[in-house]
PDB file of N, H, CA, C and O in Angstrom:
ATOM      1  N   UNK A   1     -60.114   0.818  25.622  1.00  0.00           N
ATOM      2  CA  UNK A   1     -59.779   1.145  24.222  1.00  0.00           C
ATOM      3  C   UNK A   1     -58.268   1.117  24.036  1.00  0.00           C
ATOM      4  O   UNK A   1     -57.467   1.848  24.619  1.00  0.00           O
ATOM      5  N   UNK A   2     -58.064   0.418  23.374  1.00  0.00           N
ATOM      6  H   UNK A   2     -58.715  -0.175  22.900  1.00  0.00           H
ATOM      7  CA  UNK A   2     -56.424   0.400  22.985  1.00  0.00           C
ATOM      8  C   UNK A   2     -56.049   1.132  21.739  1.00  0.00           C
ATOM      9  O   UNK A   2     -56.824   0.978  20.795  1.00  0.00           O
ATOM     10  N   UNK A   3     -54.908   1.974  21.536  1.00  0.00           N
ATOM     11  H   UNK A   3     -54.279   2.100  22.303  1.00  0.00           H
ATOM     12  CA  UNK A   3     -54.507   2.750  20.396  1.00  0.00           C
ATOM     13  C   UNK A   3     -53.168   1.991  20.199  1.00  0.00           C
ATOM     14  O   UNK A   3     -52.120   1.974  20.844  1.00  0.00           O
ATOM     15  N   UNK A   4     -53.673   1.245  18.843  1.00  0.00           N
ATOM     16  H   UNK A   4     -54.524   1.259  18.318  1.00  0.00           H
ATOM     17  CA  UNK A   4     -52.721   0.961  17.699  1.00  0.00           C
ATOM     18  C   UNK A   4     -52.092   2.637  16.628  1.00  0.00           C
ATOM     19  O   UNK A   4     -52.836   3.166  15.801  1.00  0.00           O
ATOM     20  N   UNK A   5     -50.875   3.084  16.887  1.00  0.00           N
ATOM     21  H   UNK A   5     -50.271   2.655  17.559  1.00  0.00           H
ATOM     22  CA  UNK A   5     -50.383   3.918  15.928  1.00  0.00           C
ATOM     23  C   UNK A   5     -50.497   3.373  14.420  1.00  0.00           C
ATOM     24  O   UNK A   5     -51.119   3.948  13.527  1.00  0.00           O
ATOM     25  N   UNK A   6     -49.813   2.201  14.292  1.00  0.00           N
ATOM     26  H   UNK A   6     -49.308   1.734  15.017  1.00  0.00           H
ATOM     27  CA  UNK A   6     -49.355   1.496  13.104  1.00  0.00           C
ATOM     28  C   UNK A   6     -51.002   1.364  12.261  1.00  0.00           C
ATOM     29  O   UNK A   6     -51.435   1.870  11.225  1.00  0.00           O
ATOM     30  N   UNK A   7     -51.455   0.659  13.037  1.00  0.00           N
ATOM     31  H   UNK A   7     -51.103   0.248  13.878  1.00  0.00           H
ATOM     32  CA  UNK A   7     -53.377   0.516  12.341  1.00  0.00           C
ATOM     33  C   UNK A   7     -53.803   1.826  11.892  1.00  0.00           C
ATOM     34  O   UNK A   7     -54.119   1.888  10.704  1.00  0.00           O
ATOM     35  N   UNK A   8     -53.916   3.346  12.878  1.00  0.00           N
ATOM     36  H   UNK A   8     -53.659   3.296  13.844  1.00  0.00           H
ATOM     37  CA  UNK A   8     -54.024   4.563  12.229  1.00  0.00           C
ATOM     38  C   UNK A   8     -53.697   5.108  11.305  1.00  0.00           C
ATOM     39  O   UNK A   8     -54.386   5.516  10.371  1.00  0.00           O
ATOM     40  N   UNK A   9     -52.276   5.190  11.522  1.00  0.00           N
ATOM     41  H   UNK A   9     -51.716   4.858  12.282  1.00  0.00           H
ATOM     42  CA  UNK A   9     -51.790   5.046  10.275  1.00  0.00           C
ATOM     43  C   UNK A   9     -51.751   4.984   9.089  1.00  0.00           C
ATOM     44  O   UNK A   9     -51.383   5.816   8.259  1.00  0.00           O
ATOM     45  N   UNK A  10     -52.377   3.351   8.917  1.00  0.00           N
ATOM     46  H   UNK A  10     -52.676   2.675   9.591  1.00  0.00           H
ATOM     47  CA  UNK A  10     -52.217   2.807   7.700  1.00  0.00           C
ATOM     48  C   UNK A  10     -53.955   3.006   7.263  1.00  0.00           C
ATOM     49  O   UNK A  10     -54.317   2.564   6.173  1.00  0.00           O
ATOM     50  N   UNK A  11     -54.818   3.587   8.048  1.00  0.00           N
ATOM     51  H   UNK A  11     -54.524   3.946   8.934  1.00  0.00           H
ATOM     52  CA  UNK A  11     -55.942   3.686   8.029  1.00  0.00           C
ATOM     53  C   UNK A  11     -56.211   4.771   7.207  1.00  0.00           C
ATOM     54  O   UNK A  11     -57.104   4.853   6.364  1.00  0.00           O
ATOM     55  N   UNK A  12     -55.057   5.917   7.626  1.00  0.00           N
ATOM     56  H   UNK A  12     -54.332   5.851   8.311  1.00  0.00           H
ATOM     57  CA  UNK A  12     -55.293   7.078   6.853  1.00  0.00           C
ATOM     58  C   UNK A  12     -54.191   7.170   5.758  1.00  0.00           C
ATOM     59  O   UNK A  12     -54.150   8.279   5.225  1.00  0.00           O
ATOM     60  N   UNK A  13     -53.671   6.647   5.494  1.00  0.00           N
ATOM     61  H   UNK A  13     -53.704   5.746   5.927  1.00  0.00           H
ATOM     62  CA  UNK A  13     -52.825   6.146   4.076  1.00  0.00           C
ATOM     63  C   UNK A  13     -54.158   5.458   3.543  1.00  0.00           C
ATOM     64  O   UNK A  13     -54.594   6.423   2.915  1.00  0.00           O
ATOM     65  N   UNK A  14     -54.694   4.892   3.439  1.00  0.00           N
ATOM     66  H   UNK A  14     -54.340   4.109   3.950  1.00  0.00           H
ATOM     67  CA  UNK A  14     -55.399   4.451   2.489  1.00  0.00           C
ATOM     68  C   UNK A  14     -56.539   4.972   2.441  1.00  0.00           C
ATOM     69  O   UNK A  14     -57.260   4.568   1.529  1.00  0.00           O
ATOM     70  N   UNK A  15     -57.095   6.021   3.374  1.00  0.00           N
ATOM     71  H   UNK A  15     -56.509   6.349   4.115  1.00  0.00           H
ATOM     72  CA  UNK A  15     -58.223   7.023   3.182  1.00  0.00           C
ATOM     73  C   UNK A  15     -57.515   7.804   2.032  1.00  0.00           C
ATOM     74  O   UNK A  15     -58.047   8.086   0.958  1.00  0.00           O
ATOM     75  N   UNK A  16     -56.182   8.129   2.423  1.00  0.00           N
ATOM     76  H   UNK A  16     -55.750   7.899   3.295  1.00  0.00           H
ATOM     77  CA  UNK A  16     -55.656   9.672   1.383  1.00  0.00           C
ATOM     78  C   UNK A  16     -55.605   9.144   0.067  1.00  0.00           C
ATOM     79  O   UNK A  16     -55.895   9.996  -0.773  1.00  0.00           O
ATOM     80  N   UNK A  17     -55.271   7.762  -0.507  1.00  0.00           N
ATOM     81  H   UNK A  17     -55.036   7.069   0.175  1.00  0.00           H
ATOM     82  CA  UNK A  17     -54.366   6.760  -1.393  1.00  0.00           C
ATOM     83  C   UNK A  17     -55.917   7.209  -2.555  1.00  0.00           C
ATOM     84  O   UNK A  17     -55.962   7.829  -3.618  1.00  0.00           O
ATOM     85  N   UNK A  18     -57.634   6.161  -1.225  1.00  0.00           N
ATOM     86  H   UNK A  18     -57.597   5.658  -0.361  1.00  0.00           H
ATOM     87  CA  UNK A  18     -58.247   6.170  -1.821  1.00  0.00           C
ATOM     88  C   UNK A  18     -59.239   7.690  -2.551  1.00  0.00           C
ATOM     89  O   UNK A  18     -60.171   7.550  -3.343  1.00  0.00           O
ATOM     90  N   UNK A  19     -58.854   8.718  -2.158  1.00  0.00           N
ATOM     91  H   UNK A  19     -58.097   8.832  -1.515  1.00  0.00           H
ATOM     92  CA  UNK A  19     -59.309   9.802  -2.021  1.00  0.00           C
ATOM     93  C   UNK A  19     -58.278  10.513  -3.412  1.00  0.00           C
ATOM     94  O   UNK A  19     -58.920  10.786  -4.426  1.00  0.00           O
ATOM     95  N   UNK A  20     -57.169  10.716  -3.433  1.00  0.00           N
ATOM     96  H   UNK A  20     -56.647  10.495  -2.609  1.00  0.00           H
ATOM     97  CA  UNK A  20     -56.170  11.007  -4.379  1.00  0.00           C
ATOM     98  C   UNK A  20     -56.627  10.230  -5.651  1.00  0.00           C
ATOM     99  O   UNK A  20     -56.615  11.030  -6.587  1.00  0.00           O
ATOM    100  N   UNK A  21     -56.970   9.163  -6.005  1.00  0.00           N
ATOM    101  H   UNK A  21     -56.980   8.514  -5.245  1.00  0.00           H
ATOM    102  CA  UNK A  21     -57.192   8.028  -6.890  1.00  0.00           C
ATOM    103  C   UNK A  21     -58.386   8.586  -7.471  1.00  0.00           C
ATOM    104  O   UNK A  21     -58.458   8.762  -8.687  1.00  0.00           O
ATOM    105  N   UNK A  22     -59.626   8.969  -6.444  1.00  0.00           N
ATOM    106  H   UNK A  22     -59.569   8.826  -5.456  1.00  0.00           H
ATOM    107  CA  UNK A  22     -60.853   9.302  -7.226  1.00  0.00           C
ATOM    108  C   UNK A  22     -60.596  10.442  -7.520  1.00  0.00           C
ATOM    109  O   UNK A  22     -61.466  10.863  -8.282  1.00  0.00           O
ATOM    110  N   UNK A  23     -59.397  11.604  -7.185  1.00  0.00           N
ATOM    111  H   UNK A  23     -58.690  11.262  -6.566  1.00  0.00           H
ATOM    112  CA  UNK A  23     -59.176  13.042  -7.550  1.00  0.00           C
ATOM    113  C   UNK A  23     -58.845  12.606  -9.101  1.00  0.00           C
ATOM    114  O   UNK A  23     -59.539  12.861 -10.085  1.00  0.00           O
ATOM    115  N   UNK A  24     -57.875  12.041  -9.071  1.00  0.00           N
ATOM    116  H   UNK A  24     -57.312  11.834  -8.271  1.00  0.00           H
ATOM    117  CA  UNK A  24     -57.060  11.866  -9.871  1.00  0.00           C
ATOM    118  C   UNK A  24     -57.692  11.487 -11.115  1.00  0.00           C
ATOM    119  O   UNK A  24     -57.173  11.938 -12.136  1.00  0.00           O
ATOM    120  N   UNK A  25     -59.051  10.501 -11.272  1.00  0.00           N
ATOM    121  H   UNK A  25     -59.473  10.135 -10.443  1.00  0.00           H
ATOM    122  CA  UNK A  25     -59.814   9.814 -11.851  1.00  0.00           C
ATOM    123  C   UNK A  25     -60.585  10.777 -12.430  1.00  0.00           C
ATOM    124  O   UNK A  25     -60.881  10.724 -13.624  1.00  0.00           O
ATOM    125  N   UNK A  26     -61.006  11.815 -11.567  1.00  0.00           N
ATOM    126  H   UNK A  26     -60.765  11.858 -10.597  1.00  0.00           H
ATOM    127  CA  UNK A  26     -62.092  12.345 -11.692  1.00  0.00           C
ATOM    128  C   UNK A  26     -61.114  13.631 -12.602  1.00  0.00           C
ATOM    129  O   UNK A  26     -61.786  13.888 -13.602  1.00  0.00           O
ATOM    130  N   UNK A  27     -60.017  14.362 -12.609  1.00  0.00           N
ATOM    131  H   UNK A  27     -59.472  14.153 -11.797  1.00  0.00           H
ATOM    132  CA  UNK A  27     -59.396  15.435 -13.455  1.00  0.00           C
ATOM    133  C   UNK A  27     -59.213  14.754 -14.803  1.00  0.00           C
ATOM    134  O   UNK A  27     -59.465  15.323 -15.866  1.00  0.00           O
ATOM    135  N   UNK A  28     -58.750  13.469 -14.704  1.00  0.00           N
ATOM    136  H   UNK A  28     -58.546  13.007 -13.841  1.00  0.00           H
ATOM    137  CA  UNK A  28     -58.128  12.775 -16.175  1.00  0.00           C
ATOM    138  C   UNK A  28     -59.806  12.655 -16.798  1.00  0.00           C
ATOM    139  O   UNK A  28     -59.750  12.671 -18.027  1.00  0.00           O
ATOM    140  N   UNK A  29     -60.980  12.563 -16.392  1.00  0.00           N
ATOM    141  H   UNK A  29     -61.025  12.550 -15.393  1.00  0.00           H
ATOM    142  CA  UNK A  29     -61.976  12.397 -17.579  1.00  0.00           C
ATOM    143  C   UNK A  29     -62.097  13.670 -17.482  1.00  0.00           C
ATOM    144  O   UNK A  29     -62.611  14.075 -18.525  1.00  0.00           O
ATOM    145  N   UNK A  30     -61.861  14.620 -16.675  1.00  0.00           N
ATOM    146  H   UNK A  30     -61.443  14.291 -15.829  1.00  0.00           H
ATOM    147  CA  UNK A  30     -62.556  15.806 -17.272  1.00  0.00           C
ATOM    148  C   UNK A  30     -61.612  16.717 -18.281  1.00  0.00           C
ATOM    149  O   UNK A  30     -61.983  17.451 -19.197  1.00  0.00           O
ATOM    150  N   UNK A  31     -60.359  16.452 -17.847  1.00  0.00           N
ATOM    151  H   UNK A  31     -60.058  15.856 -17.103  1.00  0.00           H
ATOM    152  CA  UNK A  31     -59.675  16.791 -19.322  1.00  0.00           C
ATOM    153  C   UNK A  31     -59.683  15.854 -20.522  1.00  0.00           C
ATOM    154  O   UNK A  31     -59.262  16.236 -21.614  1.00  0.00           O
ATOM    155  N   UNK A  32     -60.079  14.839 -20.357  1.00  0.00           N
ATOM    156  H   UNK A  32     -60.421  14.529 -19.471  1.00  0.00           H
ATOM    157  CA  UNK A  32     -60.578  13.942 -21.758  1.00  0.00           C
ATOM    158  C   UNK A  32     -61.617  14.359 -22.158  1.00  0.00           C
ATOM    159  O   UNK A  32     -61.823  14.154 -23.354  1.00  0.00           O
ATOM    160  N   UNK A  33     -62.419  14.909 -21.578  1.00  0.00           N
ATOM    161  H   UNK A  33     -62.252  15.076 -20.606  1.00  0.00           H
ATOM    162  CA  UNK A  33     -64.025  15.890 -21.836  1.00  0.00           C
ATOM    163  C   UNK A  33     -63.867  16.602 -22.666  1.00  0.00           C
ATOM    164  O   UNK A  33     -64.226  16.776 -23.830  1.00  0.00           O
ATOM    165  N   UNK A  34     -63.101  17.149 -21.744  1.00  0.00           N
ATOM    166  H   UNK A  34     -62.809  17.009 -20.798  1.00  0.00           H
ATOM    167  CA  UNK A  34     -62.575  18.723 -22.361  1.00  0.00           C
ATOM    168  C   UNK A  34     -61.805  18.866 -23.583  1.00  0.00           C
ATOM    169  O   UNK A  34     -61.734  19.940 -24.180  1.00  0.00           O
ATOM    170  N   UNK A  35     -61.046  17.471 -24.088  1.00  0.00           N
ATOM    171  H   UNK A  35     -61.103  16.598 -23.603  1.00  0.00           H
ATOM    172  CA  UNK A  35     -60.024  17.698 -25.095  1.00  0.00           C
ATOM    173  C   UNK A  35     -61.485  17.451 -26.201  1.00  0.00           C
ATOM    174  O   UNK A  35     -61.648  18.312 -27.066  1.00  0.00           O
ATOM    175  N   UNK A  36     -62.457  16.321 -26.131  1.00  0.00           N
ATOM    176  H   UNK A  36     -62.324  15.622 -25.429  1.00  0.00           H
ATOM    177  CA  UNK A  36     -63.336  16.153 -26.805  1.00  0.00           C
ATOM    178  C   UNK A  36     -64.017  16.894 -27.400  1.00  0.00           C
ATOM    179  O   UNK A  36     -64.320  16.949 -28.592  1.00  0.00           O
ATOM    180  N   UNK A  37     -64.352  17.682 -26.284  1.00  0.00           N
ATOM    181  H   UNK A  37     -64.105  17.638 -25.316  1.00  0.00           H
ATOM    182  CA  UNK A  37     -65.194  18.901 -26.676  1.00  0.00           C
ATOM    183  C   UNK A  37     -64.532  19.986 -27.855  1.00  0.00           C
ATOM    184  O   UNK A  37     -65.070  20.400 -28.882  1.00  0.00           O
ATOM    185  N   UNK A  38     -63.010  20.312 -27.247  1.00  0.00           N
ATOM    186  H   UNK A  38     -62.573  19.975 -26.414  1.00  0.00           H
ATOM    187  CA  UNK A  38     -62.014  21.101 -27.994  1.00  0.00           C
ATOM    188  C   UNK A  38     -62.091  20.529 -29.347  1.00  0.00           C
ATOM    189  O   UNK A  38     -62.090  21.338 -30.275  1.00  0.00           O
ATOM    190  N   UNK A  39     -62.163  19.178 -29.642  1.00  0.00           N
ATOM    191  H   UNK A  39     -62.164  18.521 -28.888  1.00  0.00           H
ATOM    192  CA  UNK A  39     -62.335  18.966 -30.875  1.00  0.00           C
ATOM    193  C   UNK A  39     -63.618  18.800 -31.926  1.00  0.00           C
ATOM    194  O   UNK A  39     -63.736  18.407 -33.087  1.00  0.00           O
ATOM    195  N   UNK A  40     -64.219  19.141 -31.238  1.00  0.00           N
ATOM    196  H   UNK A  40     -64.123  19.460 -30.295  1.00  0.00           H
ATOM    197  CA  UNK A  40     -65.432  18.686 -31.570  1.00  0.00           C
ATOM    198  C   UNK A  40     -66.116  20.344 -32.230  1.00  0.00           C
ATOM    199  O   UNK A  40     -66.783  20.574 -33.239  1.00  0.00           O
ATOM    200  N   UNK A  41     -65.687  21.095 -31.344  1.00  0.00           N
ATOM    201  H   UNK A  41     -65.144  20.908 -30.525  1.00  0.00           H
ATOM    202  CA  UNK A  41     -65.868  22.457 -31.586  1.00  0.00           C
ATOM    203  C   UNK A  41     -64.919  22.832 -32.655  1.00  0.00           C
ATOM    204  O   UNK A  41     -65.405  23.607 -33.478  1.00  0.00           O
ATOM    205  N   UNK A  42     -63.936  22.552 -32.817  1.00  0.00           N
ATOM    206  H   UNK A  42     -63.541  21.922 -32.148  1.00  0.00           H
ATOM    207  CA  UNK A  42     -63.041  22.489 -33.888  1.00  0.00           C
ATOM    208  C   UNK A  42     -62.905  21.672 -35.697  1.00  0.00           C
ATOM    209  O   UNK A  42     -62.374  22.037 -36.745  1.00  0.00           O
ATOM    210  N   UNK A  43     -63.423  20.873 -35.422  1.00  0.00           N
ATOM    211  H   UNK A  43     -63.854  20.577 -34.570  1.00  0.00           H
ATOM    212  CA  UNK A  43     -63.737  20.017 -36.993  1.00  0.00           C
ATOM    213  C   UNK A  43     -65.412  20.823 -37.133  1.00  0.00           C
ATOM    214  O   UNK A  43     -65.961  21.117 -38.195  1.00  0.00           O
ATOM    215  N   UNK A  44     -65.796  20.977 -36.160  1.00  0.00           N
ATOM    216  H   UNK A  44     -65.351  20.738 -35.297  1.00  0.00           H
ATOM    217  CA  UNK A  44     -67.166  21.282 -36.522  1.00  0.00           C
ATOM    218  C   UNK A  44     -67.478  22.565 -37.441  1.00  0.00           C
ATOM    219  O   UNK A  44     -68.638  22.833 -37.754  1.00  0.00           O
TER     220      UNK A  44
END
């Protein structure tokens, strides 16, 4: 078994990259939800 650092690395940079992205994805609709809702409850 050979250990590449550089391959690890970049393995877990793009675990965190892709993981941050769906966080990130996943707060921005739920405050778009949420602003929806805020308005919705509001004109109503």
């Amino acid at each position: 078994m050979c250990f590449h650092p550089m391959g690890e690395a970049v393995f877990w940079l793009k675990s965190l990259y892709q993981l941050g992205f769906v966080c990130f994805f996943d707060f921005y609709f739920w405050i778009r939800g949420k602003a929806k809702l805020d308005l919705k409850i509001n004109y109503s």
